[in-house]
C-alpha positions as CSV (number, residue, x, y, z in Angstrom):
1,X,0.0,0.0,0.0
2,X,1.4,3.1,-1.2
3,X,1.5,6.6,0.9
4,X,-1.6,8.4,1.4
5,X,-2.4,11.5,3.0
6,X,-6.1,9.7,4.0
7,X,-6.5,9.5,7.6
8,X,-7.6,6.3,7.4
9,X,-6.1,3.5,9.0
10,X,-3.4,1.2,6.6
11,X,-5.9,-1.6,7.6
12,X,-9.1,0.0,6.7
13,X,-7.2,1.3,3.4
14,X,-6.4,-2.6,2.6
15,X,-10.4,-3.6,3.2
16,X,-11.5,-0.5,1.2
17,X,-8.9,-1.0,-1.5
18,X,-10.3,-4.6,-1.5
19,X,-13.9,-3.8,-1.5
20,X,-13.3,-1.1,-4.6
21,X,-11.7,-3.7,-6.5
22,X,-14.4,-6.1,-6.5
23,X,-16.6,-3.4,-7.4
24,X,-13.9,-2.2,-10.1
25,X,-13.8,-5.9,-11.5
26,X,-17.6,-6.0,-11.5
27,X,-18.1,-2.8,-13.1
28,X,-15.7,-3.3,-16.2
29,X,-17.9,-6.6,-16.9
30,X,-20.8,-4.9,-16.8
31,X,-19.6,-2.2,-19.0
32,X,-18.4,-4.5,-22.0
33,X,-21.9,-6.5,-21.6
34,X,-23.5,-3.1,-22.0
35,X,-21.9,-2.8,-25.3
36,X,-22.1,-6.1,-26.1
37,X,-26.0,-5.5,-26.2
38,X,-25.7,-2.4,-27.9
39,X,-23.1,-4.4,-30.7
40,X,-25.9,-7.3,-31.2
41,X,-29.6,-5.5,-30.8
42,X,-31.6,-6.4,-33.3
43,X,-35.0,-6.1,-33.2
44,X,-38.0,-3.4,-33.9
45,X,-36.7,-1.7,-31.2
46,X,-33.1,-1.9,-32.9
47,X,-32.9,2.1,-32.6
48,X,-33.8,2.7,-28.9
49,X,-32.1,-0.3,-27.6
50,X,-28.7,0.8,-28.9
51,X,-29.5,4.3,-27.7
52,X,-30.4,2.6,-24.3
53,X,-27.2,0.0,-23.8
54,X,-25.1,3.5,-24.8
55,X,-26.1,5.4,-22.1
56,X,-25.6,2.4,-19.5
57,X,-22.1,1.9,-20.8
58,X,-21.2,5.3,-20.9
59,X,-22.7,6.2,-17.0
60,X,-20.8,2.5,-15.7
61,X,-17.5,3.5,-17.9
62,X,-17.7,6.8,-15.6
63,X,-17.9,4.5,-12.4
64,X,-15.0,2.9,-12.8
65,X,-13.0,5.1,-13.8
66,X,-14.4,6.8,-10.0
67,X,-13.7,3.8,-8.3
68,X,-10.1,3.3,-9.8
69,X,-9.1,6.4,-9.1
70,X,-11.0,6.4,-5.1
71,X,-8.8,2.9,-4.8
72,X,-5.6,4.9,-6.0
73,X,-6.5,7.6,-3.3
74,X,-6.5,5.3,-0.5
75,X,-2.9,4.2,-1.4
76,X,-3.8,1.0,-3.0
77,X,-3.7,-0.1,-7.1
78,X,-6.5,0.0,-9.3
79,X,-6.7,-3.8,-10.9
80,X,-8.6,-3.2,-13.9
81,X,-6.6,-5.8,-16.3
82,X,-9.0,-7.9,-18.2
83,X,-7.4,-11.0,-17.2
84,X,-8.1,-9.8,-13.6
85,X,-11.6,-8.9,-14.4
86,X,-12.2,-12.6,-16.0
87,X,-11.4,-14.4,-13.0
88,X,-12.9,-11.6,-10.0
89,X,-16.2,-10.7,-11.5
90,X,-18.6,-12.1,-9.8
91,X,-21.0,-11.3,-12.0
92,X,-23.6,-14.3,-13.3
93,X,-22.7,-15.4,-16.8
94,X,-24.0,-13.4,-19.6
95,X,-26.4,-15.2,-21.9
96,X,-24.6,-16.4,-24.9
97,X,-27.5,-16.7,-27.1
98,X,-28.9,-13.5,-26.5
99,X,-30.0,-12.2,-30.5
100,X,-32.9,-10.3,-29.9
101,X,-33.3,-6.8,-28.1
102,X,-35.1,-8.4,-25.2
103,X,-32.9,-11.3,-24.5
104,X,-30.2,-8.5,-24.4
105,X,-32.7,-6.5,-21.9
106,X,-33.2,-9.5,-19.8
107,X,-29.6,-10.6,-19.3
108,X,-28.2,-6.9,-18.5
109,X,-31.3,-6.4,-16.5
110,X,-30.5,-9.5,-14.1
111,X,-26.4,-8.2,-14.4
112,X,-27.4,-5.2,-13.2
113,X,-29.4,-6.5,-10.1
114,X,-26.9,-8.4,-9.5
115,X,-24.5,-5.6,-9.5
116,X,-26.2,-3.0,-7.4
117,X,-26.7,-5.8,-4.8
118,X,-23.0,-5.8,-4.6
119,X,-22.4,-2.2,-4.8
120,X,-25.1,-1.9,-1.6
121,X,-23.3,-4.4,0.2
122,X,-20.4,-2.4,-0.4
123,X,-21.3,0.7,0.4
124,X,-22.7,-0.5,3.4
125,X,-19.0,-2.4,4.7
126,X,-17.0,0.9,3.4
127,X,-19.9,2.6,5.9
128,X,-19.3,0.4,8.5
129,X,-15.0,0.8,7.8
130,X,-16.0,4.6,8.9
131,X,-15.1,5.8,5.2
132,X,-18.4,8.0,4.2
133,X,-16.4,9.1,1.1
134,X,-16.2,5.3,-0.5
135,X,-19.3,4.9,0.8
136,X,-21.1,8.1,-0.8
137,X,-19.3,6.8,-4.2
138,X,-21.2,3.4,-4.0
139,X,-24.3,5.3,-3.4
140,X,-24.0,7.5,-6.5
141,X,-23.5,4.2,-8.6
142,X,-26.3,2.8,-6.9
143,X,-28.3,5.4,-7.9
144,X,-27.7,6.5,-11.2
145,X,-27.6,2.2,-12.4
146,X,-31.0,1.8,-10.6
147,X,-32.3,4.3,-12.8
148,X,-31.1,2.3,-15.9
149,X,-32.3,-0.7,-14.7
150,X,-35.9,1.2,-14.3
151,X,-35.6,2.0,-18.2
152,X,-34.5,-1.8,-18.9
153,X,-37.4,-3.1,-17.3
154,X,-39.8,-0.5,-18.9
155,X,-38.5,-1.6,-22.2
156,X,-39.1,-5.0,-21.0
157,X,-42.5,-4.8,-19.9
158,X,-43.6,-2.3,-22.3
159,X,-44.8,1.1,-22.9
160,X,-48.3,0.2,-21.5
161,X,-47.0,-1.3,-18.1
162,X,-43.9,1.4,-18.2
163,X,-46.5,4.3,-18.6
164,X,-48.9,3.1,-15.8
């Protein structure tokens, strides 16, 4: 662990480190399946979707580039390598078949779930650690993927159960 002016203890820097990592390693899965969907839409909804899986890329790419550099901060190493991510995420496997827009909608939906029950749990150890700062950074990624999974799901459902 490198030199940090953080107050926080070398001990709580290795859990947070850890804990950001994880989250790091999760999030750079996420943000090649998002553009994996937008790669392979196809569809009537070809247009939207692509516009959709985009903007969920984009907004995750920005997380963990926030959650590299909060790692970095602490004194630790951000472990981004894609060998790294294959073997950490923890992530369920990405359907392999998925072809059509809503098999793409489905499967990022349920990685999604998956990885803002992660990013809670996180936020909630980094708040227990005594580090509100980690923990306010998993909160904003909580937040701003829970509103993509909302549009997800009302693409999945439809505009007549989205609208109601």
């Amino acid at each position: 662990m490198a030199e940090s002016a953080n107050e926080v203890s070398l001990e709580t820097r290795d859990k947070l480190v850890a804990l950001l990592n994880a989250r790091l390693a999760d999030g750079i899965d996420l943000m090649f399946r998002s553009k994996l969907a937008h790669w392979h839409a196809e569809g009537p909804e070809y247009y939207a979707l692509q516009g959709l899986f985009d903007r969920v890329y984009a907004d995750v790419a920005e997380h963990v580039d926030i959650l590299a550099e909060r790692a970095v901060q602490l004194g630790g190493r951000a472990d981004g390598a894609v060998a790294h991510v294959a073997r950490s995420t923890q992530l369920p496997a990405y359907e392999p078949n998925a072809i059509e827009g809503t098999a793409h909608l489905s499967s990022l939906s349920e990685t999604i779930e998956e990885y803002l029950r992660l990013v809670r749990s996180s936020g909630q150890q980094a708040e227990q650690l005594g580090d509100r700062d980690t923990a306010e950074i998993f909160s904003g990624v909580f937040r701003d993927l829970d509103t993509h999974l909302a549009f997800l799901h009302g693409h999945i459902e439809g505009p007549e159960v989205a609208g109601a």
